[in-house]
ROSE-4610 file (N, C-alpha, C; in Angstrom, 1 decimal, always signed):
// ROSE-4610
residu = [X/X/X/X/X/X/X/X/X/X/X/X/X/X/X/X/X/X/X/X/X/X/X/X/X/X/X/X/X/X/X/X/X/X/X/X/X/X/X/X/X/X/X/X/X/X/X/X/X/X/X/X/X/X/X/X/X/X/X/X/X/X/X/X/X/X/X/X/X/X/X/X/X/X/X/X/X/X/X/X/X/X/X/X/X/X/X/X/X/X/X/X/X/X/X/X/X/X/X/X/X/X/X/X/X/X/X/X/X/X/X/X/X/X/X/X/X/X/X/X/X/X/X/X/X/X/X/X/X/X/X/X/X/X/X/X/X/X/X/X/X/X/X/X/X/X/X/X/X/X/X/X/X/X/X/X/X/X/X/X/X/X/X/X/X/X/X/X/X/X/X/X/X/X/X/X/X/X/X/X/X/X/X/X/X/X/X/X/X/X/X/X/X/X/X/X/X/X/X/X/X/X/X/X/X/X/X/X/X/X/X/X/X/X/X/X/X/X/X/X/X/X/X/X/X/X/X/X/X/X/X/X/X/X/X/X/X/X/X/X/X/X/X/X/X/X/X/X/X/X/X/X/X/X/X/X/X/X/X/X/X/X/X/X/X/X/X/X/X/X/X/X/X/X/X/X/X/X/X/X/X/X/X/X/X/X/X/X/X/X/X/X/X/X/X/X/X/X/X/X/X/X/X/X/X/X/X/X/X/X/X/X]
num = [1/1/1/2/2/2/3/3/3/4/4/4/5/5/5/6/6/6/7/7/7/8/8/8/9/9/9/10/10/10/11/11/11/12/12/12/13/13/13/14/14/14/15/15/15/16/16/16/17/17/17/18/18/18/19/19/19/20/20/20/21/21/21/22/22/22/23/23/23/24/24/24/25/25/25/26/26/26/27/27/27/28/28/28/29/29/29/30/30/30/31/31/31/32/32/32/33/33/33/34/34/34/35/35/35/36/36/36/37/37/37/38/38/38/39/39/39/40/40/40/41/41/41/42/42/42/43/43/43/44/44/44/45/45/45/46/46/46/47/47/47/48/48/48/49/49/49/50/50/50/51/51/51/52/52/52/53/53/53/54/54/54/55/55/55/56/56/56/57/57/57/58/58/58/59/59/59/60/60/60/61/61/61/62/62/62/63/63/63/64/64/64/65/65/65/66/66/66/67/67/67/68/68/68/69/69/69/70/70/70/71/71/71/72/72/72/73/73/73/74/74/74/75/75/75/76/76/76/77/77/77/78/78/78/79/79/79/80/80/80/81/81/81/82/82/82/83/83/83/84/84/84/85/85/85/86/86/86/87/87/87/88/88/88/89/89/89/90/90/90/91/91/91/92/92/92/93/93/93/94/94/94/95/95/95/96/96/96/97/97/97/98/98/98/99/99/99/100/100/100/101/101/101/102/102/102/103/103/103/104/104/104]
x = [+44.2/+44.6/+46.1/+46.7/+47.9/+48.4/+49.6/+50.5/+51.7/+51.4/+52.8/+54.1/+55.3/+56.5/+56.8/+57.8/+58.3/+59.5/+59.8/+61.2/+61.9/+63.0/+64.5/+63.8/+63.9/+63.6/+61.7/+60.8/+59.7/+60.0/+60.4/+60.7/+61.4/+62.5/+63.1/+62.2/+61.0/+60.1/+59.1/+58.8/+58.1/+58.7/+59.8/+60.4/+60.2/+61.0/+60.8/+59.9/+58.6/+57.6/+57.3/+57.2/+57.1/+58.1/+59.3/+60.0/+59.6/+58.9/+59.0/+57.5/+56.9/+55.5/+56.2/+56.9/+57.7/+58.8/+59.0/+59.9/+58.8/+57.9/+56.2/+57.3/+57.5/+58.2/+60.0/+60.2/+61.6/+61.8/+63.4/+63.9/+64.5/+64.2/+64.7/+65.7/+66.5/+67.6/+67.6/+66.4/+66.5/+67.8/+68.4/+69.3/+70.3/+69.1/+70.3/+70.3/+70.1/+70.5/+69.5/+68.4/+67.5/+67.2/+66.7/+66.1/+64.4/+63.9/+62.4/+61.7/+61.3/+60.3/+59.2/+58.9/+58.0/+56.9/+55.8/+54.5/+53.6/+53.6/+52.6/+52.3/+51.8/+51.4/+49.7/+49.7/+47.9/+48.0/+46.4/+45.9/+45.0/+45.3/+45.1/+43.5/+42.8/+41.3/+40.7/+41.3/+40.9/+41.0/+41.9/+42.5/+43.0/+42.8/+43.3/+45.0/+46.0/+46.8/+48.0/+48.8/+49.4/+50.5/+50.6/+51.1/+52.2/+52.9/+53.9/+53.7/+53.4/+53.2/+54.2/+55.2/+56.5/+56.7/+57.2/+57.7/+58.6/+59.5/+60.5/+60.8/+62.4/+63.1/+63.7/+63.6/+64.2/+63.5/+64.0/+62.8/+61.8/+60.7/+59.6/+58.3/+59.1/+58.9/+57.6/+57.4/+56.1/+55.9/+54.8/+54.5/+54.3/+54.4/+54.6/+54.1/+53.3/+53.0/+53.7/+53.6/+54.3/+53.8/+53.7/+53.5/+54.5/+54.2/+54.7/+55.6/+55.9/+56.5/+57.6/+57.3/+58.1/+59.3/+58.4/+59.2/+60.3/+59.9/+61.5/+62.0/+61.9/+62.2/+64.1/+64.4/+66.1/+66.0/+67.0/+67.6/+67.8/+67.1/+66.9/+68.2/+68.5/+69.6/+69.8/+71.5/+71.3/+71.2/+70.6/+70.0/+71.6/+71.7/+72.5/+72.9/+73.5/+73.4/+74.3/+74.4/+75.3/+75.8/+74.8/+74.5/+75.3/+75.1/+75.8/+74.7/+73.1/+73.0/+72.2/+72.0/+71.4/+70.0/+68.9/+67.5/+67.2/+65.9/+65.6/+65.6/+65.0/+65.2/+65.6/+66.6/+67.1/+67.0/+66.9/+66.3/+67.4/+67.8/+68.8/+68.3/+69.8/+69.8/+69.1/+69.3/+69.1/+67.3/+66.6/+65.1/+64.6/+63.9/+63.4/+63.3/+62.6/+62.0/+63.6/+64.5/+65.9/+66.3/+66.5/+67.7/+67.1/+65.6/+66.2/+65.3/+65.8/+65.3/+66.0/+65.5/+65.9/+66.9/+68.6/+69.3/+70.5/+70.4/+71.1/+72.2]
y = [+151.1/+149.7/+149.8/+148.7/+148.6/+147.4/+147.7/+146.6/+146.5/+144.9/+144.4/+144.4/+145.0/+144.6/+143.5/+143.1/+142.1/+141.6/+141.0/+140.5/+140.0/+140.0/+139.4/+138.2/+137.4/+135.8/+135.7/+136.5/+136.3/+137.3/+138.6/+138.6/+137.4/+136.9/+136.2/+135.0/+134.4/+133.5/+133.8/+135.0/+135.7/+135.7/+136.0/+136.1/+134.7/+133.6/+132.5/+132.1/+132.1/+132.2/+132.5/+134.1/+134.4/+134.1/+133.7/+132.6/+131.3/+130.9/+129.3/+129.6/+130.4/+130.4/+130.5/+131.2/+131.0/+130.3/+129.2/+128.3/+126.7/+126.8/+125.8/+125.1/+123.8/+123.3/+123.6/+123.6/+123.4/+122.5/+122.4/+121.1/+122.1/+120.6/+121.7/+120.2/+120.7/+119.6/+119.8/+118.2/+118.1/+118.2/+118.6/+118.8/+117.4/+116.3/+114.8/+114.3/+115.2/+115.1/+114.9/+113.9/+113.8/+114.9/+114.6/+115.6/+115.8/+116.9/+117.0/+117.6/+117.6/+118.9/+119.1/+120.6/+121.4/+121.3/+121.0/+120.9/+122.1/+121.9/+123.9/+123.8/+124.9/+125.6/+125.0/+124.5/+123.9/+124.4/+123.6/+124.3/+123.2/+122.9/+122.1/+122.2/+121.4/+121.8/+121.6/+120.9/+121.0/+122.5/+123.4/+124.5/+125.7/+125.5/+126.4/+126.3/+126.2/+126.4/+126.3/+126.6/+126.4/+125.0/+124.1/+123.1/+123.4/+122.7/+122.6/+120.6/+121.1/+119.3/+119.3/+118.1/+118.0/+116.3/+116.0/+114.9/+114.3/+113.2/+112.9/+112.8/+112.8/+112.4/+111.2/+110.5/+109.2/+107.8/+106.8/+105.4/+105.4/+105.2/+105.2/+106.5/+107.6/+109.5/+109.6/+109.2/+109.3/+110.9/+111.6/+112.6/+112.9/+114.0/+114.5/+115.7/+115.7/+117.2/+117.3/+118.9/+119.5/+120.6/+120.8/+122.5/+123.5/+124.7/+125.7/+125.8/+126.1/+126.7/+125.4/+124.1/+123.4/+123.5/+123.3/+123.0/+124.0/+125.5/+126.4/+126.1/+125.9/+126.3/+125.7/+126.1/+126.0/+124.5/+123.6/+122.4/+122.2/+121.5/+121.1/+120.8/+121.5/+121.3/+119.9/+119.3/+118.3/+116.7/+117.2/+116.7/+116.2/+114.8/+114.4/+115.3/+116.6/+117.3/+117.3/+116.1/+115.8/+116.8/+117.4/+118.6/+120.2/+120.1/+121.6/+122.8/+122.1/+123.7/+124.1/+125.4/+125.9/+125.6/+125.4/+125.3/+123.8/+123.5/+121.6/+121.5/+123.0/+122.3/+124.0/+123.5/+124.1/+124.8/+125.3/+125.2/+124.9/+124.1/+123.8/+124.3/+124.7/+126.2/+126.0/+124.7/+124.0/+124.0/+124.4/+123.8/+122.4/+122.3/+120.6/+119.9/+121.1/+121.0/+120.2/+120.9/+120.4/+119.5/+119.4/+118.9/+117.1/+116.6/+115.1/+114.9/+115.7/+115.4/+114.0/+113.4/+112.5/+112.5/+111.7/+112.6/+113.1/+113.5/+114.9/+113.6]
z = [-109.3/-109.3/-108.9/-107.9/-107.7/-108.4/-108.7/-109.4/-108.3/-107.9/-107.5/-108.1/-107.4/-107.8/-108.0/-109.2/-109.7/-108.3/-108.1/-107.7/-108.8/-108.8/-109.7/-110.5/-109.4/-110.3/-110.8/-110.1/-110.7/-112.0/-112.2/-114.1/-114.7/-114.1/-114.9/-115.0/-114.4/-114.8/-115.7/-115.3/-116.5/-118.3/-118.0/-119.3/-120.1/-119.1/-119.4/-119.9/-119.3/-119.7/-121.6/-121.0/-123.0/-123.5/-123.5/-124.7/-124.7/-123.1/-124.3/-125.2/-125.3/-126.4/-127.3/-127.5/-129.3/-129.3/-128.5/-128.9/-128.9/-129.1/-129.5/-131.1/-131.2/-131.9/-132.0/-131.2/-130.9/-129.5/-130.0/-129.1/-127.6/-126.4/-125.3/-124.7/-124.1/-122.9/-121.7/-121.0/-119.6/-118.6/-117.5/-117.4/-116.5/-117.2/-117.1/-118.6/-119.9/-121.2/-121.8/-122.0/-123.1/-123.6/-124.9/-125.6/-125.7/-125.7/-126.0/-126.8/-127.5/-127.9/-127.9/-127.8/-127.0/-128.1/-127.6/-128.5/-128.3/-127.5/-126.7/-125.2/-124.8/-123.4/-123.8/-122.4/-122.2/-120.6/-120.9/-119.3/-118.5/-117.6/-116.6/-116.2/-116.6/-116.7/-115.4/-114.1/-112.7/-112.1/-112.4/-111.7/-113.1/-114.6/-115.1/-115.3/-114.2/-114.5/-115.8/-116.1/-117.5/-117.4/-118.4/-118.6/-119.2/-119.8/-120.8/-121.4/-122.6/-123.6/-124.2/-124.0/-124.6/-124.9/-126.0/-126.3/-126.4/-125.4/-125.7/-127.3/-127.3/-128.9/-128.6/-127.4/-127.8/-127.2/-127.5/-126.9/-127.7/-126.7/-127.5/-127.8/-127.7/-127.7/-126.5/-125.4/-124.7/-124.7/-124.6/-124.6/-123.2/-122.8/-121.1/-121.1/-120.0/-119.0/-117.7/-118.1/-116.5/-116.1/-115.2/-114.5/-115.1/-115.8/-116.1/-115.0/-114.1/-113.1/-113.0/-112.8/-112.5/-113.9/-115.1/-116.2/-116.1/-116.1/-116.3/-115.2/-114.5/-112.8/-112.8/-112.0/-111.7/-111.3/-111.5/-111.4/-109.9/-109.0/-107.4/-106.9/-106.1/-105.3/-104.9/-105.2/-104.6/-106.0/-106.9/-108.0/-108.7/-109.4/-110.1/-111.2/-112.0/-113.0/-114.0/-114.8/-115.5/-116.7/-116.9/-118.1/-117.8/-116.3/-115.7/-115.7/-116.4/-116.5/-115.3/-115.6/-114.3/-114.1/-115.6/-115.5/-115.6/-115.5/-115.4/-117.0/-117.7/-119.3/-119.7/-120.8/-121.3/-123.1/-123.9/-125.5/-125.8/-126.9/-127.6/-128.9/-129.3/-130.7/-132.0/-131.7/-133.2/-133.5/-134.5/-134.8/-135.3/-134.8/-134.4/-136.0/-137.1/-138.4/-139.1/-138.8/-139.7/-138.5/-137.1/-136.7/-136.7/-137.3/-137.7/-139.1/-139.8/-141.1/-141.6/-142.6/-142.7/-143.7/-144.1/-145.1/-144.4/-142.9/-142.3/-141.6]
């Protein structure tokens, strides 16, 4: 059996990948500011492929799907990026369980 080499940026999507599964209940930042959090990895029942289900934190919280690939993927050239960062979403440090307890 052969195994393909990685390139640069496919580990670093790979990686991506296995952190956002343990980050399932934490908050992430789109990179024009809202906030989201990450509900889990699903799978697209036309083709298999992996999702990402995430809920806004603000308005009226709509729940959203995306393509794995899109969701980590780097911030589109060109794109308004008020935030600076380099990916479309980003984790923010804080856990979702404390950061809107009620109280705080």
């Amino acid at each position: 059996m052969e195994f393909k080499k990685l390139s640069n940026e496919e580990v670093v999507l790979v990686e991506r990948v296995v952190g956002l599964r343990s980050f399932k209940g934490k908050i992430v930042r789109h990179f024009k500011g809202n906030l989201y959090l990450v509900i889990d990895v699903g799978y697209n029942t036309n083709n298999c492929n992996e999702i990402v289900i995430y809920k806004a934190l603000y308005k009226d919280c709509k729940i959203w799907v995306r393509p794995i690939e899109e969701f980590l993927s780097k911030v589109p050239e060109g794109k308004d990026n008020p935030t600076g960062q380099k990916y479309r979403f980003e984790f923010v440090e804080k856990d979702s369980r404390s950061e809107f307890e009620e109280g705080d």
